[in-house]
C-alpha positions in Angstrom: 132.3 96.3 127.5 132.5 99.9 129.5 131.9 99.4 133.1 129.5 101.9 132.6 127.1 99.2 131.3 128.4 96.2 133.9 126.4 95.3 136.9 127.8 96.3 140.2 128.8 99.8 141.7 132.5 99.7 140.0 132.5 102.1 137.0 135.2 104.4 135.8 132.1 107.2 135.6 129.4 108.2 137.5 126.4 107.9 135.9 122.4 109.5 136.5 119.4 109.9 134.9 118.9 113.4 133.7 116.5 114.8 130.6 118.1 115.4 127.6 118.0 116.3 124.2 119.6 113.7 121.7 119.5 112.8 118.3 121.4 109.0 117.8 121.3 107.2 114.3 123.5 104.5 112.8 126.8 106.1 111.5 126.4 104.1 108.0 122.8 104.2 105.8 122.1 100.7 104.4 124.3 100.2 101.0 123.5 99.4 97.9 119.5 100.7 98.6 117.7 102.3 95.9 116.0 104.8 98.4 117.7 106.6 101.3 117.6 104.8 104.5 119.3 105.4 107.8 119.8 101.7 108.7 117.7 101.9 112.0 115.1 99.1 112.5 111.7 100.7 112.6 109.3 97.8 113.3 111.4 96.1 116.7 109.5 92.6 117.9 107.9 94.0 120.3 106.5 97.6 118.7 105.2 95.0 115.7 103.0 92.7 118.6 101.7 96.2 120.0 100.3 97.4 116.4 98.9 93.4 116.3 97.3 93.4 119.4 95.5 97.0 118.3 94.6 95.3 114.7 92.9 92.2 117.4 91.3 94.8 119.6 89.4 96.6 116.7 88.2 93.7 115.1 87.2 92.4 118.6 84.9 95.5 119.2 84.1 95.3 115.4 82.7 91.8 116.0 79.8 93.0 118.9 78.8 95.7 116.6 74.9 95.2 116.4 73.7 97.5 113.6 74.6 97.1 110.0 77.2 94.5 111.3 78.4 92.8 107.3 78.6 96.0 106.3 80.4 97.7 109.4 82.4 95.0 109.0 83.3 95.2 105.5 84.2 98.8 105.8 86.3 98.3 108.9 88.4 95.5 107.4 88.9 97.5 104.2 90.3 100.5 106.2 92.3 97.8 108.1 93.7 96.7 104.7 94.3 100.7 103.7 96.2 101.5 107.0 98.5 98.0 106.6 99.4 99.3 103.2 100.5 102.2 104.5 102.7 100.6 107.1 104.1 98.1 104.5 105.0 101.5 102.5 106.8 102.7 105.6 108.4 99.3 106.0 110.1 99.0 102.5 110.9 102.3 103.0 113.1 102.0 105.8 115.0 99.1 104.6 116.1 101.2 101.3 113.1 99.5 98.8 111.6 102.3 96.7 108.1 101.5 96.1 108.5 103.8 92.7 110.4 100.9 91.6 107.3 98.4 91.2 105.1 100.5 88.8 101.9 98.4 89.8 102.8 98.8 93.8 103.5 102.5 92.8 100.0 102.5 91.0 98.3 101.4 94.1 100.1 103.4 96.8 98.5 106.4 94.2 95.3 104.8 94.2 95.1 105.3 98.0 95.8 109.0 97.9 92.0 109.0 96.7 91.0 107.7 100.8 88.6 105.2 101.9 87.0 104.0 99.5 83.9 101.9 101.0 82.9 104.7 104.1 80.7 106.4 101.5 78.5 103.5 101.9 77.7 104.4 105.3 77.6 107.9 105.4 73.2 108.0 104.6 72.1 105.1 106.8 74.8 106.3 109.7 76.4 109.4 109.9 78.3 109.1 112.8 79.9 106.7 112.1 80.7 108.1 108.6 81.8 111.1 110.1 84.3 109.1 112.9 85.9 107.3 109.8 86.2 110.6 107.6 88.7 112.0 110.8 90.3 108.9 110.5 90.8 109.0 106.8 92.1 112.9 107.7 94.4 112.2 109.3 95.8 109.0 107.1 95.7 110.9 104.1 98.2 113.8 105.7 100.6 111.4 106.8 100.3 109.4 103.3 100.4 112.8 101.2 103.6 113.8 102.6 105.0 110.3 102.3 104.0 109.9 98.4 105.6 113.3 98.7 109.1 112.1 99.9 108.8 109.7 97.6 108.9 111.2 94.9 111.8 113.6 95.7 114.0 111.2 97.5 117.1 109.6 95.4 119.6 106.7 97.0 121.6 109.5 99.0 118.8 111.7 100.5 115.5 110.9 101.5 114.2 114.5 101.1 111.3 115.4 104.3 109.6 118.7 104.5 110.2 119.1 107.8 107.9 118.2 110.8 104.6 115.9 110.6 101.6 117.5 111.5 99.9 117.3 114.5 96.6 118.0 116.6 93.9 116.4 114.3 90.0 116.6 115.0 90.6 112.6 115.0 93.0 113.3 118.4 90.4 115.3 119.8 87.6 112.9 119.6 89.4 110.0 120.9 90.6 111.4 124.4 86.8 111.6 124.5 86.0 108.5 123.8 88.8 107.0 126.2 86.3 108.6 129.1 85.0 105.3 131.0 81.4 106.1 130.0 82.6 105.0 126.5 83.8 102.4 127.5 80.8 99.7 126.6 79.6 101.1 123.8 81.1 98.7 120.8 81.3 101.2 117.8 83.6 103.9 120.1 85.7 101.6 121.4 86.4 100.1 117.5 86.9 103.9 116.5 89.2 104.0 119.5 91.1 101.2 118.6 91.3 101.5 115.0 92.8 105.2 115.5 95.2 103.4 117.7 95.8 101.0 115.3 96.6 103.4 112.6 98.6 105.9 115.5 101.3 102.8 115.6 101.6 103.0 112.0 101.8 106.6 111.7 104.3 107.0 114.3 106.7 104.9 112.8 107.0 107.1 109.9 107.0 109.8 112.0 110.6 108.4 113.4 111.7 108.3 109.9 110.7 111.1 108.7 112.4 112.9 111.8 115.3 111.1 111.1 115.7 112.5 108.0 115.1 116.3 108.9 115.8 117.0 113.0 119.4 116.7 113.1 119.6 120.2 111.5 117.4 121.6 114.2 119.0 120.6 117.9 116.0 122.9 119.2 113.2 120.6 118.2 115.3 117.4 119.3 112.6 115.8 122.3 113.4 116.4 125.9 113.7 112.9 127.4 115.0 110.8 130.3 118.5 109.2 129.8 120.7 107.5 131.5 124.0 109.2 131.1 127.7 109.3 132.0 130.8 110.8 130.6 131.5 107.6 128.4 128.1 106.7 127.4 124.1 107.1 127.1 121.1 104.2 128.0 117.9 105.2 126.1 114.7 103.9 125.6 113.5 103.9 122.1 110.6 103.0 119.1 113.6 102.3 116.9 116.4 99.5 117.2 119.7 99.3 116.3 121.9 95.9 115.8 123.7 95.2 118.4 127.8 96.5 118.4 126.7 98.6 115.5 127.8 102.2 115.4 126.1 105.2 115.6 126.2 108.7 115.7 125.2 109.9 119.1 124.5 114.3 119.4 123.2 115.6 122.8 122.0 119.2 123.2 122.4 121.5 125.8 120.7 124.5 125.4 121.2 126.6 127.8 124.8 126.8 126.5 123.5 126.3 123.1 126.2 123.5 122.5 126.2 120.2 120.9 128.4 117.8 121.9 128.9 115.1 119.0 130.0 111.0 120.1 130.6 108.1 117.8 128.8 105.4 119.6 128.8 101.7 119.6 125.6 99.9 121.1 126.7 97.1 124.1 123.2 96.3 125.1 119.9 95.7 124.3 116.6 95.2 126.0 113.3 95.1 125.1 110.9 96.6 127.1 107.9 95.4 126.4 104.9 97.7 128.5 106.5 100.9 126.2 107.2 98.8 123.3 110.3 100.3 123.0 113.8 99.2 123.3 116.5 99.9 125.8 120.1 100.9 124.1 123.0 101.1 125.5 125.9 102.7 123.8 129.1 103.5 124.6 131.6 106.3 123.2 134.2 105.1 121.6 137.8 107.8 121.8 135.2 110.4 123.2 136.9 114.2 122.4 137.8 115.1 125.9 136.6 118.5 126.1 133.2 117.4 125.1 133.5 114.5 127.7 134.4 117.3 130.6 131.7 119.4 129.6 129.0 116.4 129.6 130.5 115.8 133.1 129.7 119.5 134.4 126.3 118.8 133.1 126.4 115.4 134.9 127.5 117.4 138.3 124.9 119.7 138.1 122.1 117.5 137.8 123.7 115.3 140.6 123.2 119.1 142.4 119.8 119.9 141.8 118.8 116.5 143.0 120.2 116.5 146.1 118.4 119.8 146.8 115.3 118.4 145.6 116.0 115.9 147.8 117.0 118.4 151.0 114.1 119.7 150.0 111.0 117.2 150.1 113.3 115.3 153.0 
């Protein structure tokens, strides 16, 4: 293992914490899979207890629901059982099953296309709540569209994206209201609030594979994040989780030189970190091209500069 990764102060490079752009998948897709699939694992221990404890919390707020309460019910654990479907969908997905490939699954993932199907019952005797579960359903239906979507043009060597997911729903509106403290006691906003967060997990992990699948080409939309990097390797913290030693493909963007600098990586460590649900990786670069590891160094130098100013600075 690099001493990059070791504990202790002896390493043959310096390392900091500095944002940067990355993009890092496994360097082989899973063989033998009847639907494109990068190899990553999408649903990590600890992200899967996050989406169960939201699936606990909503039927927790469900349960002190006075009004209409069997049917409130009934309709919440019915879009419950839509929004697990989805993530199921996402699930084969991701490990290379293509749910074209059962015609009665296929049937049904179809059949959900057509949305909720209980809410109607509530919409005359309670409209709010009809119209909080119609900006749910929205925003399910976009993200389920443009997986059917995928679907449907994807073959075992491309998983074919249209390019970003949307964003900035009514639904997202609404709930930063509702997470306002005077909210926080009423039962049927905090089971809206919790089933959107419910469904948010879900939607998010498709959101990682559908990026997967389409950012590479586009180093400008790649996320500005903290990393922990030196000239023979990059620590992370990720949704996604890759097996340990495996190898990956590690690009990091700079762009105010507009360059990309390209590693094969191999991941030494991982960690879970359990209050972001994600995972820490570790990965090392393995016969790094060394003009690309001087010029990751610069970049290392120069955040190691503005730091100590900030520091002269505030000190």
């Amino acid at each position: 293992m690099n001493k990059w990764f070791r504990k202790g102060n002896a390493r043959r490079f310096h390392r900091v914490d500095m944002p940067t752009r990355f993009f890092i998948v496994p360097s082989s897709p899973i063989k033998d899979r009847e639907i494109y699939a990068t190899g990553a694992d999408y649903f990590p221990t600890n992200y899967v207890n996050m989406i169960e404890t939201r699936k606990y919390d909503t039927i927790r707020s469900v349960e002190k629901i006075k009004e209409q309460s069997a049917l409130v019910t009934e309709i919440f654990n019915d879009v419950i059982e839509d929004i697990e479907f989805f993530g199921e969908c996402a699930k084969n997905i991701s490990q290379g099953l293509n749910p074209k490939s059962d015609m009665t699954y296929w049937l049904t993932v179809n059949e959900k296309l057509k949305g909720f199907h209980s809410i109607q019952r509530i919409q005359a005797s309670s409209p709010k709540t009809f119209q909080y579960l119609s900006m749910i359903e929205e925003k399910y239906l976009s993200f389920l569209k443009r997986m059917v979507e995928s679907i449907n043009k994807s073959t075992p060597e491309h998983f074919e994206v249209e390019g970003d997911l949307p964003i900035g729903f009514k639904l997202d509106e609404m709930m930063t209201v509702f997470e306002q403290p005077k909210f926080a006691r009423i039962p049927l906003i905090q089971a809206m609030l919790h089933l959107s967060e419910f469904l948010e997990a879900y939607l998010n992990v498709y959101r990682q594979i559908n990026d997967d699948n389409y950012l590479k080409q586009f180093p400008q939309e790649w996320p500005l994040k903290e990393a922990n990097v030196s000239a023979s390797g990059i620590a992370i913290y990720l949704p996604k989780l890759f097996d340990l030693y495996s190898r990956v493909d590690v690009y990091l963007y700079f762009e105010k030189e507009n360059r990309i600098l390209n590693f094969d990586g191999s991941v030494v460590d991982l960690r879970d970190d359990n209050d972001s649900h994600k995972q820490r990786i570790a990965i090392n670069f393995e016969f790094p091209d060394g003009r690309d590891q001087d010029f990751l160094q610069q970049q290392i130098q120069k955040q190691e500069v503005k730091e100590c100013m900030k520091f002269a600075l505030y000190s």
